[in-house]
C-alpha positions in Angstrom: -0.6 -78.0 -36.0 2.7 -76.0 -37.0 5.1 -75.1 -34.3 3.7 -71.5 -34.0 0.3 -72.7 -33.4 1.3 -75.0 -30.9 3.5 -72.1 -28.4 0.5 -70.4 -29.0 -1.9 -72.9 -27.1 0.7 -73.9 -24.7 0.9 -70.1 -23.8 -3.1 -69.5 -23.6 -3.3 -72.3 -21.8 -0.8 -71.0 -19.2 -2.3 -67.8 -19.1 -5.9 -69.8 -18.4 -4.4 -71.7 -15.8 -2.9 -68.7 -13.9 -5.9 -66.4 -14.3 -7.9 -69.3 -13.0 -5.3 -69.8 -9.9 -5.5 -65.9 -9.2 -9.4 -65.6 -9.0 -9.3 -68.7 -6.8 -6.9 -66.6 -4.5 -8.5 -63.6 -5.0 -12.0 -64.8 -3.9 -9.7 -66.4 -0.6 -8.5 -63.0 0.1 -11.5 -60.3 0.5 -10.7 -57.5 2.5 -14.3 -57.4 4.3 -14.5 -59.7 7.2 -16.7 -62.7 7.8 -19.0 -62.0 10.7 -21.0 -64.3 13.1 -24.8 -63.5 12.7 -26.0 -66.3 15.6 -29.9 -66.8 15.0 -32.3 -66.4 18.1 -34.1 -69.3 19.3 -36.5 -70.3 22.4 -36.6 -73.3 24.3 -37.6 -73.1 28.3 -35.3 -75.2 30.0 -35.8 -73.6 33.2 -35.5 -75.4 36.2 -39.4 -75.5 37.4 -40.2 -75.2 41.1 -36.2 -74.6 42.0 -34.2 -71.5 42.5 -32.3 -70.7 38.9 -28.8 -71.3 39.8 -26.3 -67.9 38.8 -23.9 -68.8 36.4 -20.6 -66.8 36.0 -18.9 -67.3 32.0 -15.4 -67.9 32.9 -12.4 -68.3 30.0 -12.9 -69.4 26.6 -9.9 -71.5 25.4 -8.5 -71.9 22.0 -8.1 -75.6 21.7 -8.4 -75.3 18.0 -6.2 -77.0 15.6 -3.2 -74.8 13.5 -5.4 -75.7 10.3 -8.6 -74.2 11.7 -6.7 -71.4 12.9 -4.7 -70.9 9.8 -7.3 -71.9 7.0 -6.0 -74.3 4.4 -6.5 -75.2 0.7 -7.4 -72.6 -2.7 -9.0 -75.0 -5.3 -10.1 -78.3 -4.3 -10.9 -78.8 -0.5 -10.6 -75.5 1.5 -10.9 -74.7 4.8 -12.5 -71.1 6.3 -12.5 -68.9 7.8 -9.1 -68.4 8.8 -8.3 -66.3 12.0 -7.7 -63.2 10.3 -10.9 -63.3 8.2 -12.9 -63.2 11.4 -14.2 -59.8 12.2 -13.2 -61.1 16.0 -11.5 -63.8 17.9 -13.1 -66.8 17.4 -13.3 -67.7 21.4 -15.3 -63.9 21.5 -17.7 -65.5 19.1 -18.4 -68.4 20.8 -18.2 -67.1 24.0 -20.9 -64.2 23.1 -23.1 -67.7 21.7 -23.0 -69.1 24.7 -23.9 -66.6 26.5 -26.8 -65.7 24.3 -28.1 -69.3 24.2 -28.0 -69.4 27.7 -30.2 -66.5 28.5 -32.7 -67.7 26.1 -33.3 -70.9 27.7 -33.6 -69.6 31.1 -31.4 -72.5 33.2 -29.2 -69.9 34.0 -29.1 -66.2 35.2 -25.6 -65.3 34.1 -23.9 -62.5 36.9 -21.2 -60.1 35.7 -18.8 -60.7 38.7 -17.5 -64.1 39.9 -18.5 -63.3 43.4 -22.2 -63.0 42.7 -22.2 -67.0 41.2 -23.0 -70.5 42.5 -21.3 -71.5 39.5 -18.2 -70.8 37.1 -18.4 -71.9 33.7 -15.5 -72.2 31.5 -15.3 -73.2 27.6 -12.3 -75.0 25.4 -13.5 -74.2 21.9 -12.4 -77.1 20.1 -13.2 -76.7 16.7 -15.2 -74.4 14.6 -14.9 -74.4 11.5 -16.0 -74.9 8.0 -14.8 -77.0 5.3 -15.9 -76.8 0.7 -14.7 -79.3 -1.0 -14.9 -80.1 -4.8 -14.1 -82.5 -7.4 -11.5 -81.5 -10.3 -14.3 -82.8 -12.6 -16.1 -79.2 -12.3 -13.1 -77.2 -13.4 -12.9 -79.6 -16.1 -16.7 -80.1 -17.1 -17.4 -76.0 -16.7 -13.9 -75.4 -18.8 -15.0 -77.5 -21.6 -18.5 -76.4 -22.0 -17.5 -72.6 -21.7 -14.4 -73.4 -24.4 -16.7 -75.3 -26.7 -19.1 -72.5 -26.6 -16.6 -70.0 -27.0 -14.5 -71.5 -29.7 -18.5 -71.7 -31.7 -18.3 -67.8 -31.2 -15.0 -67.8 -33.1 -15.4 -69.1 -36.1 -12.1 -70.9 -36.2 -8.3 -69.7 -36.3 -6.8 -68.4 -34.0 -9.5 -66.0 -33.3 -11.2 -69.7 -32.4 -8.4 -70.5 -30.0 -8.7 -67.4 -28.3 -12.5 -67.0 -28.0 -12.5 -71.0 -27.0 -10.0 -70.1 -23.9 -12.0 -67.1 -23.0 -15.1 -68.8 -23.0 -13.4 -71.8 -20.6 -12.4 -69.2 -18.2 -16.0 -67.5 -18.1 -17.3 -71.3 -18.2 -15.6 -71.9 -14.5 -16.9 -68.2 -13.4 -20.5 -68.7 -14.4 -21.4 -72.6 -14.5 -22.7 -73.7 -10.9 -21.2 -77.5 -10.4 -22.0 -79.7 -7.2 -20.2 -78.9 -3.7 -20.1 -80.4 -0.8 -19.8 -77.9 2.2 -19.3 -79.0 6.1 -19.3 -77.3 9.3 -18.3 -78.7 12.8 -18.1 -76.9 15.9 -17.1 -78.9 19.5 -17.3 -77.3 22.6 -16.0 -78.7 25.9 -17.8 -77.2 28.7 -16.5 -77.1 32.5 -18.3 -76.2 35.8 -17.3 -75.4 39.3 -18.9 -74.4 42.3 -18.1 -71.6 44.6 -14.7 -73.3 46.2 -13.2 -74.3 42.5 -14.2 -77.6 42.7 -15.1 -79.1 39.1 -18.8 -80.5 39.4 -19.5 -81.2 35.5 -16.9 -81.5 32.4 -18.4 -82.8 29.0 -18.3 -81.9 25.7 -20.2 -82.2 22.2 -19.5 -82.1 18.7 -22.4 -80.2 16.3 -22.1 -80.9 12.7 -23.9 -79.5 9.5 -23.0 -81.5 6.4 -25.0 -80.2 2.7 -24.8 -80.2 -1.0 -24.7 -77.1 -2.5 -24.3 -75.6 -6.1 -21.5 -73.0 -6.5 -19.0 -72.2 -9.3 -15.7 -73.6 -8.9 -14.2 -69.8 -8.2 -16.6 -69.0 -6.0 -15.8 -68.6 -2.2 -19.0 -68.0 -0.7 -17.8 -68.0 3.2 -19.9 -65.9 4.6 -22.8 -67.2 3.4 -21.6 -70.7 4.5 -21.1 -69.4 7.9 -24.6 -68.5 8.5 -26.2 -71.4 6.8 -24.0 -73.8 8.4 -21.8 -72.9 11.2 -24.0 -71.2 13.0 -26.7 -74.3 13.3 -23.1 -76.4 14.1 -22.8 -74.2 17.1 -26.4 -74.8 18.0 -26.1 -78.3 18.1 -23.4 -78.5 20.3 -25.1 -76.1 23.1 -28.4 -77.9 22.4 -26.4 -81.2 23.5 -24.5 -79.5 26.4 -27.4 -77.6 27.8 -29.5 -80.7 27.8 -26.6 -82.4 30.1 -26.1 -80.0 31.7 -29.8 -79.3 32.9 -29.6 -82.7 34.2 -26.4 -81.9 36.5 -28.3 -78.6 37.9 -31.8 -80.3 38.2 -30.2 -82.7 40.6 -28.4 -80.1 42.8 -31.5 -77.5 42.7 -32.1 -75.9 45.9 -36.2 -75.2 46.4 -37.7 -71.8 45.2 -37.4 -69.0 47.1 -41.0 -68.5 47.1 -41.6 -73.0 47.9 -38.7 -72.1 51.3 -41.4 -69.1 51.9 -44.1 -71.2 51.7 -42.7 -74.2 53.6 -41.4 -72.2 56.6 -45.2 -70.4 57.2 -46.8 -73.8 57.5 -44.6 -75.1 60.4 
């Protein structure tokens, strides 16, 4: 290879390298934000034959670490969605989960006003978050079929060169490789009675691990939000409400309609 040729490849090699590093970016950086589409879902976990306690949603903390809140990585392993990709605050998310999950499995009737509760319950969102990660073996695998192909197309030369760097660039855009995507959410839950006494603290950690295929420039967040996250989130509840229940079931007071009942016999 004469000098020329060579400063030729080093330079569309460069220029690969940096287009590949500013699609990466660019898919990082969308201007639409990622929203939270929590799913409905039934289960009864009323409280049978006792009065259904009023529960008031106090504060949602951010207990989040910087890297959740700040979003980390471009290439290899990357962590989403950052706070300011979030069409809202991510303790307005959870706390509008919460409340939703709650009014579907009827333990609770939530009240608007503290005054009107038996019971305060407060939230420390402690992670929620989602995680890709991939190898640098699909940059390389998806470079080098795209680059053979395109460097075929050429016909040799320069024009080869060219066509072959071209073709490694559309290789990484179009060629689906194997990904491994995570999401974790962990909630700690805290309730108090009517004097501000705390009656039950405990928390749980929901996790959603799957293998995925996506091309190594792709950023699919939102998608992995409501595939993944959102069934994190439901884990965590499911495992707090079931406690929870529990907690209530043993301080129940009789149904209104058993007192009635009990007070016309005597």
């Amino acid at each position: 290879m004469t000098r020329n040729s060579w400063m030729r490849t080093t330079a569309l090699a460069a220029a690969l390298a940096a287009t590949v590093a500013a699609l990466a970016l660019v898919a990082g950086c969308g201007s639409q934000r990622i929203t939270f589409i929590y799913p409905n879902e039934k289960l009864d976990l009323s409280l049978v034959g006792s009065r259904t306690p009023a529960v008031y949603i106090d504060t949602v903390t951010d207990m989040r670490p910087p890297v959740q809140r700040k979003g980390e990585g471009h290439f290899l392993k990357i962590t989403f969605p950052k706070d300011n990709a979030w069409e809202a605050p991510a303790t307005t998310l959870y706390a509008e989960a919460l409340a939703q999950d709650l009014e579907q499995t009827g333990l609770v009737v939530l009240v608007p006003l503290a005054a009107q509760a038996d019971y305060r319950l407060s939230a420390d969102l402690m992670s929620f978050t989602c995680t890709l990660q991939r190898s640098v073996t699909s940059y390389a695998v998806t470079g080098l079929i795209g680059g053979a192909a395109g460097a075929f197309i050429g016909g040799g030369g320069d024009n080869s060169l060219k066509t072959g760097i071209a073709g490694a660039l559309a290789g990484m855009m179009a060629i689906p490789v194997p990904t491994n995507n995570r999401a974790e959410a962990e909630v700690r839950l805290t309730l108090r009675d009517r004097t501000g006494d705390i009656v039950w603290q405990k928390s749980c950690y929901g996790e959603i691990n799957e293998r995925s295929y996506v091309t190594p420039t792709a950023r699919p967040d939102q998608e992995m939000v409501n595939r993944n996250l959102t069934r994190a989130v439901k884990r965590a509840n499911a495992c707090l409400f079931g406690q929870l229940r529990q907690l209530l079931a043993e301080r129940a007071r009789p149904a209104p309609a058993a007192a009635d009942t009990s007070a016309a016999a005597k």
